[in-house]
C-alpha positions as CSV (number, residue, x, y, z in Angstrom):
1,X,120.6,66.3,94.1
2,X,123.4,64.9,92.5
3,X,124.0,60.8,93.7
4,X,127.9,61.2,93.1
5,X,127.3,64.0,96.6
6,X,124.4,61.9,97.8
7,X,126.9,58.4,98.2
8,X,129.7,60.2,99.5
9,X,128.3,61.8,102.7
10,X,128.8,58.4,104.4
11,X,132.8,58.4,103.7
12,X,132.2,62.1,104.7
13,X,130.4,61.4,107.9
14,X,133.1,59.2,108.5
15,X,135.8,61.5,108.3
16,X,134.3,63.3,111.1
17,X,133.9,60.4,113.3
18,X,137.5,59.6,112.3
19,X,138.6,63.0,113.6
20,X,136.5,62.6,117.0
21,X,138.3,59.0,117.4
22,X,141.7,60.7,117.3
23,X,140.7,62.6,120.5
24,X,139.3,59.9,122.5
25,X,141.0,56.7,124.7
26,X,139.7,54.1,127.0
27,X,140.2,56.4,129.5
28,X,137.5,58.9,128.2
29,X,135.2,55.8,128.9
30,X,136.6,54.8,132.5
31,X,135.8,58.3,133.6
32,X,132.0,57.3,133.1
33,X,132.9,55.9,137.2
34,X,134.6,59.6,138.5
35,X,131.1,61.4,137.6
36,X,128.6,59.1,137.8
37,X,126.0,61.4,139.1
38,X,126.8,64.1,136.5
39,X,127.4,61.5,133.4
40,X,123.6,60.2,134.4
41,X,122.0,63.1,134.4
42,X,123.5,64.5,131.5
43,X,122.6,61.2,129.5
44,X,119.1,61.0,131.1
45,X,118.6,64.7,129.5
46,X,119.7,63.6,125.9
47,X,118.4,60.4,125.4
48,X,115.2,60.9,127.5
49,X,114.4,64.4,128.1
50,X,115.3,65.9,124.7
51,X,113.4,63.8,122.2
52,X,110.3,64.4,124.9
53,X,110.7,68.5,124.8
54,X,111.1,67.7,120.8
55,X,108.4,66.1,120.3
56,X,106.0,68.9,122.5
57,X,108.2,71.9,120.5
58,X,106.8,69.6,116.9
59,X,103.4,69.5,118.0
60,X,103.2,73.2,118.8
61,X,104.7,75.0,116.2
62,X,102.6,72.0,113.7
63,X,105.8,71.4,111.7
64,X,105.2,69.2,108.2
65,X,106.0,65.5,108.6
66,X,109.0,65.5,106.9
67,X,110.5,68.5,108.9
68,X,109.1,66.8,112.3
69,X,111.2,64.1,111.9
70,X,114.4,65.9,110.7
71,X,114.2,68.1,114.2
72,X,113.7,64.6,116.1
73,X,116.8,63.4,114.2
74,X,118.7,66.2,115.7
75,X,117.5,65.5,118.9
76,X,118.3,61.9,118.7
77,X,122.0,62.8,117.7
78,X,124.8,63.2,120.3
79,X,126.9,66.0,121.0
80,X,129.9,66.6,118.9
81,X,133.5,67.9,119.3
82,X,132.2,71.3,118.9
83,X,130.9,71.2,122.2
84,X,134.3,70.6,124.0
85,X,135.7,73.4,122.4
86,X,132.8,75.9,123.8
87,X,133.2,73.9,127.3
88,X,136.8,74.8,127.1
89,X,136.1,78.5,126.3
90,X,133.6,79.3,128.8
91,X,135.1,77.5,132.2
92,X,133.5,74.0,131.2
93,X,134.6,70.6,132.6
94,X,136.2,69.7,129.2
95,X,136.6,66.1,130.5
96,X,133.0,65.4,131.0
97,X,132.6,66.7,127.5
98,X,135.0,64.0,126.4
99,X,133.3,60.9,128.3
100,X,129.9,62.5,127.3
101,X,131.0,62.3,123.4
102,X,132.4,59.1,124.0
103,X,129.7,57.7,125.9
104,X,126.5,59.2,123.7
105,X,128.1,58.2,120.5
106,X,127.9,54.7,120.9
107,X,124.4,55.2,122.5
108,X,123.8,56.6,119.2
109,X,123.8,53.5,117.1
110,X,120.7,52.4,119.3
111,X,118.9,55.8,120.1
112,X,118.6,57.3,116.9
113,X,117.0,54.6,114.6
114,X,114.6,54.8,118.1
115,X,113.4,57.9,118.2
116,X,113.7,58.1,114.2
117,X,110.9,55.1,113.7
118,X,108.9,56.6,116.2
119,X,108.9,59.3,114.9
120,X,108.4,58.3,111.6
121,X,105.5,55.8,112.3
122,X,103.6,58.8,114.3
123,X,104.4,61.6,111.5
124,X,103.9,59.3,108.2
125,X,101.6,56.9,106.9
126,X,104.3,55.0,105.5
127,X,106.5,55.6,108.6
128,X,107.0,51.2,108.4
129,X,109.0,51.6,105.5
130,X,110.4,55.1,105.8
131,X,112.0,54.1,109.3
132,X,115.4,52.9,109.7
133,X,115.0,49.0,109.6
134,X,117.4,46.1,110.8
135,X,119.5,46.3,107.5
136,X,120.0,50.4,108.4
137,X,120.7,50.2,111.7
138,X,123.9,48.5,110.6
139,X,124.8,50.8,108.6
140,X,124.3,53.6,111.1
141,X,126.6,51.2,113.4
142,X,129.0,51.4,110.3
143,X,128.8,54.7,109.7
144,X,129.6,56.4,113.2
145,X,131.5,53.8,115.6
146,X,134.0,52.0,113.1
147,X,136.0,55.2,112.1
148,X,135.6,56.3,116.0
149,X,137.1,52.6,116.8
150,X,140.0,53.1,113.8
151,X,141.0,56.7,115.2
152,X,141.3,55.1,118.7
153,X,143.1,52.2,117.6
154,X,145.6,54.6,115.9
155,X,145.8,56.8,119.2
156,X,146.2,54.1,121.3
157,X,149.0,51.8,118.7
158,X,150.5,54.5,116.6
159,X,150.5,57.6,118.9
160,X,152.7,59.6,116.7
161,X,150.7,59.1,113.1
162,X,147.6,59.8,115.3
163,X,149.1,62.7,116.2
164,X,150.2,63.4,112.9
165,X,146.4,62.7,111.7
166,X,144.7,64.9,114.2
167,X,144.8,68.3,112.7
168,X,144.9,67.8,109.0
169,X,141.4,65.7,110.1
170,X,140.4,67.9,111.8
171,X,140.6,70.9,109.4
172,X,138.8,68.0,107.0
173,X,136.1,67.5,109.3
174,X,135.4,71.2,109.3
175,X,135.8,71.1,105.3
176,X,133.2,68.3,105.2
177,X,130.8,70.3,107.4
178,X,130.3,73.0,105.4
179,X,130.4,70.7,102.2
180,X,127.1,68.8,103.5
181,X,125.5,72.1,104.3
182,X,126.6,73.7,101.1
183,X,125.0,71.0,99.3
184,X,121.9,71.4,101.2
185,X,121.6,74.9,100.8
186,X,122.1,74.6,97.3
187,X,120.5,71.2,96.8
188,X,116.9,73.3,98.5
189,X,117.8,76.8,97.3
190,X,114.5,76.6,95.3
191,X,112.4,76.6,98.8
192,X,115.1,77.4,101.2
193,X,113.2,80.5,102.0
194,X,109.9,78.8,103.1
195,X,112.1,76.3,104.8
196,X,113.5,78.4,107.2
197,X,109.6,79.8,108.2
198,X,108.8,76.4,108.6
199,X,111.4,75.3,110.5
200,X,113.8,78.1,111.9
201,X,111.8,79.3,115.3
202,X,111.4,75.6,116.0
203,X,114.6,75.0,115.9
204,X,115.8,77.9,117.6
205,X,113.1,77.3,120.5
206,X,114.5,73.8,120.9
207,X,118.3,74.8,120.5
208,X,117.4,77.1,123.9
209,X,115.5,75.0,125.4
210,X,118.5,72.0,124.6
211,X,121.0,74.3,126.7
212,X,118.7,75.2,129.5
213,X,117.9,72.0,130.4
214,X,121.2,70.6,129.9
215,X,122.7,73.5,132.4
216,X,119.1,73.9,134.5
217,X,118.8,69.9,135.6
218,X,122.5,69.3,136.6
219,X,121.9,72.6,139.2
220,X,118.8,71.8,140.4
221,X,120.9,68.4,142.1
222,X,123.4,70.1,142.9
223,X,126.2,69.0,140.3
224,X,128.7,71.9,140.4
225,X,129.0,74.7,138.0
226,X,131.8,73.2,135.3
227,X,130.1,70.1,135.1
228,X,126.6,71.6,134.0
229,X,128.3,74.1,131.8
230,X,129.8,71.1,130.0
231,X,126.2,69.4,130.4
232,X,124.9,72.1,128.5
233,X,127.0,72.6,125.6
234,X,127.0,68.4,125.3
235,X,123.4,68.6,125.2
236,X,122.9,71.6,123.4
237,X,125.1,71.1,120.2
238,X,124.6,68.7,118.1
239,X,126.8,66.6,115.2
240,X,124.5,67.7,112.7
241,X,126.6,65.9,110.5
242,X,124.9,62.7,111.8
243,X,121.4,64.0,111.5
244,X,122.0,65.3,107.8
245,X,123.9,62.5,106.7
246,X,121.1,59.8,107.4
247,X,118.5,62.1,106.4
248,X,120.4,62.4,102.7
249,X,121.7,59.1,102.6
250,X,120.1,57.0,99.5
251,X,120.8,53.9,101.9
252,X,119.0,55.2,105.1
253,X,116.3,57.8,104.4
254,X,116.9,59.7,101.3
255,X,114.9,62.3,102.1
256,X,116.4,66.5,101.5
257,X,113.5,67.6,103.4
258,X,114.2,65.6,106.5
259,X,117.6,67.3,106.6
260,X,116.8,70.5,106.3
261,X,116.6,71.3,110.1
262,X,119.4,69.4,111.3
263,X,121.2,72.2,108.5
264,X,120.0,75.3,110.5
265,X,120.2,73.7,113.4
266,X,124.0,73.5,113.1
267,X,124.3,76.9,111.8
268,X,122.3,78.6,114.8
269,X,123.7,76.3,117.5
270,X,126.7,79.0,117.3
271,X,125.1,81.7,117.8
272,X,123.0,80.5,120.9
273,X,126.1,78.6,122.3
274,X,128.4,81.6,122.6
275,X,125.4,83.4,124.3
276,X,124.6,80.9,127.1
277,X,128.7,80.8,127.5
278,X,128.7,84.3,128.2
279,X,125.6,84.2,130.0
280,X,127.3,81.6,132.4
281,X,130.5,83.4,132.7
282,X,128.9,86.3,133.3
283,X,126.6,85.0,136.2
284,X,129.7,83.3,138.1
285,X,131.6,86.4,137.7
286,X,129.5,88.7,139.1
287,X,129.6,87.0,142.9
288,X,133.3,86.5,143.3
289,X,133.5,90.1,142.3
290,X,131.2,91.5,145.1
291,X,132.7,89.1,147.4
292,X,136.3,90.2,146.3
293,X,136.1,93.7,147.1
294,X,135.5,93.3,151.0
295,X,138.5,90.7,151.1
296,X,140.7,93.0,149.0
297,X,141.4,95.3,152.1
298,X,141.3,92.8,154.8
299,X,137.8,93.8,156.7
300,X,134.1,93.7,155.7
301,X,131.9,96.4,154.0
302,X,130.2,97.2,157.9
303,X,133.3,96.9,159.3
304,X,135.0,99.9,156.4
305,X,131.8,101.7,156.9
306,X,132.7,101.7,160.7
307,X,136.3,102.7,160.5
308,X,135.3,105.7,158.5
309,X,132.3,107.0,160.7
310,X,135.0,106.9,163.5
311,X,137.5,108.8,161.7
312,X,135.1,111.6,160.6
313,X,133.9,111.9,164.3
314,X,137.7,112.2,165.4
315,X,138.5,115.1,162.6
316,X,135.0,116.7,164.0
317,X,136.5,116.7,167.8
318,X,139.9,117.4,166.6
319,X,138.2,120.8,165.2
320,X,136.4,121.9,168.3
C-alpha cells in the first residue's frame, strides 16, 4: 500500500475527531450525573461486555490471528457520530448518545491499546511486539482526543467559526470515510473475496449481537425505551475509522489484514442499524395503537361491544 496513504490516515482520523469535537461541550460530559444508571450500563456493555461476546464470537467462527484481532479492535472502539444520527431517526435519547460519545472516547485512549495487547498476546506469538506499547499509546492519545479537545475549544471560544467549521467537516469526515475504505478495498482487492468468507458472518454475528445487548441490558433494569434505543445504536456502531486507522498506521500496527474487519464492519453496521431502528419503532408502535383505538371513542372495547348488543336487542323488540 502506498506510505504517502499509509501516513496520512492519522491527519485523516483526525479530521473526524475534529468534526465530532465541533458537536460536543462540557455539558455533554456533566450530563454523565442526569443518567447515571443508563450512562453505567451502557459503558459497562462496551468496555466490558463487548470485548467478552467478541472474544466468544473469535473463538467460534476460528477466525485467523490477524483477523481476530481486527474484530477485537472494533470492539474496543467507541461509538461514533453515526450513531446519534440513527438515535435521532428512530425515537433515540440523542443526548445520551452525545455524553456516551463524549464519555467512551476518552475511555478509548486506555481501552483499546487493552483489549488490543490482549488480544494480540493471546492470538500471536509475537503479540509483545505487535501490541500497542507505551510509545503508541500516546499516539493513540494524540490521535483521537487532541482534535476532539481543539473542536471543543473552538465551540466553546469561537462559537461562530465553529459553527462555520461544522458542516464543511463534517462533509470531510464523511469524504475521509470512504477514502480509508477505498484504500482498503483496493489496497486487499487481491484477496478481498476470501476476506469477506473469513470474516463477514463474524462480523455480522457480532454487529447483532452489539445492538441486542446494547438495547436488551438497559430493558432488562428497567431504563426506559429512548435511553436503550440510544444504548444500542452507541454500542452497536462503531468509528471504524479508529479501528482501521491503527490497524493501517506504520506507527501503531501496520498491519492491512488487521483492518480488514473494522472495513466491513462499517459498511454492514448500516444495514443492521436501520433494521433494529425499525424493529424498535415498530414494536412501540404497535401498543399505543391497540390502546388508541378504545380511547378514540371515549369507552372501552367491552364497553362498545355492550352498547351494540343493546342496540340490536332494542331494534329486535322494536320489530315485534
Amino acid at each position: 500500500m502506498n506510505p504517502v496513504i499509509l501516513d496520512s490516515l492519522p491527519f485523516a482520523l483526525g479530521v473526524v475527531m475534529l468534526g465530532l469535537g465541533l458537536g460536543l461541550t462540557v455539558e455533554d460530559f456533566r450530563r454523565v450525573g442526569q443518567h447515571p444508571k443508563a450512562v453505567a450500563v451502557a459503558l459497562l456493555c462496551q468496555v466490558v461486555l463487548l470485548p467478552a461476546i467478541c472474544f466468544g464470537l473469535v473463538l467460534a467462527f476460528r477466525l485467523p490471528p490477524e483477523l481476530a484481532i481486527g474484530l477485537m479492535l472494533v470492539a474496543a472502539s467507541p461509538g461514533g457520530p453515526t450513531a446519534n444520527l440513527y438515535s435521532h431517526l428512530f425515537g433515540g435519547n440523542v443526548a445520551l448518545n452525545v455524553t456516551l460519545t463524549a464519555t467512551n472516547s476518552v475511555l478509548v485512549v486506555v481501552t483499546l491499546p487493552v483489549v488490543v495487547n490482549l488480544s494480540a498476546e493471546y492470538f500471536l506469538a509475537d503479540g509483545a511486539a505487535i501490541g500497542l506499547q507505551f510509545g503508541k499509546m500516546l499516539q493513540v492519545f494524540t490521535i483521537v482526543l487532541v482534535p476532539v479537545a481543539v473542536g471543543m475549544l473552538l465551540r466553546a471560544r469561537a462559537p461562530e467559526v465553529a459553527r462555520r467549521l461544522n458542516r464543511p467537516v463534517q462533509v470531510l469526515s464523511v469524504v475521509v470515510l470512504l477514502a480509508v475504505v477505498a484504500v482498503v478495498l483496493v489496497g486487499q482487492r487481491a484477496n478481498l473475496a476470501d476476506y469477506f468468507l473469513s470474516v463477514g458472518l463474524a462480523v455480522l454475528a457480532f454487529n447483532i449481537v452489539s445492538m441486542l445487548v446494547g438495547y436488551g441490558v438497559p430493558r432488562l433494569v428497567d431504563i426506559d425505551r429512548p435511553a436503550a434505543v440510544a444504548a444500542g445504536f452507541e454500542i452497536g456502531i462503531h468509528n471504524t475509522a479508529i479501528a482501521v486507522t491503527v490497524a493501517l498506521s506504520p506507527a501503531l500496527l501496520d498491519n492491512a489484514e488487521m483492518a480488514i474487519p473494522g472495513v466491513v464492519y462499517g459498511i454492514v453496521m448500516h444495514f443492521t442499524a436501520t433494521a433494529f431502528g425499525w424493529s424498535t419503532t415498530r414494536r412501540s408502535a404497535r401498543p399505543a395503537r391497540l390502546s388508541a383505538r378504545p380511547a378514540a371513542a371515549g369507552v372501552t372495547v367491552p364497553e362498545q361491544r355492550g352498547q351494540s348488543s343493546a342496540r340490536n336487542l332494542s331494534a329486535r323488540w322494536a320489530k315485534r
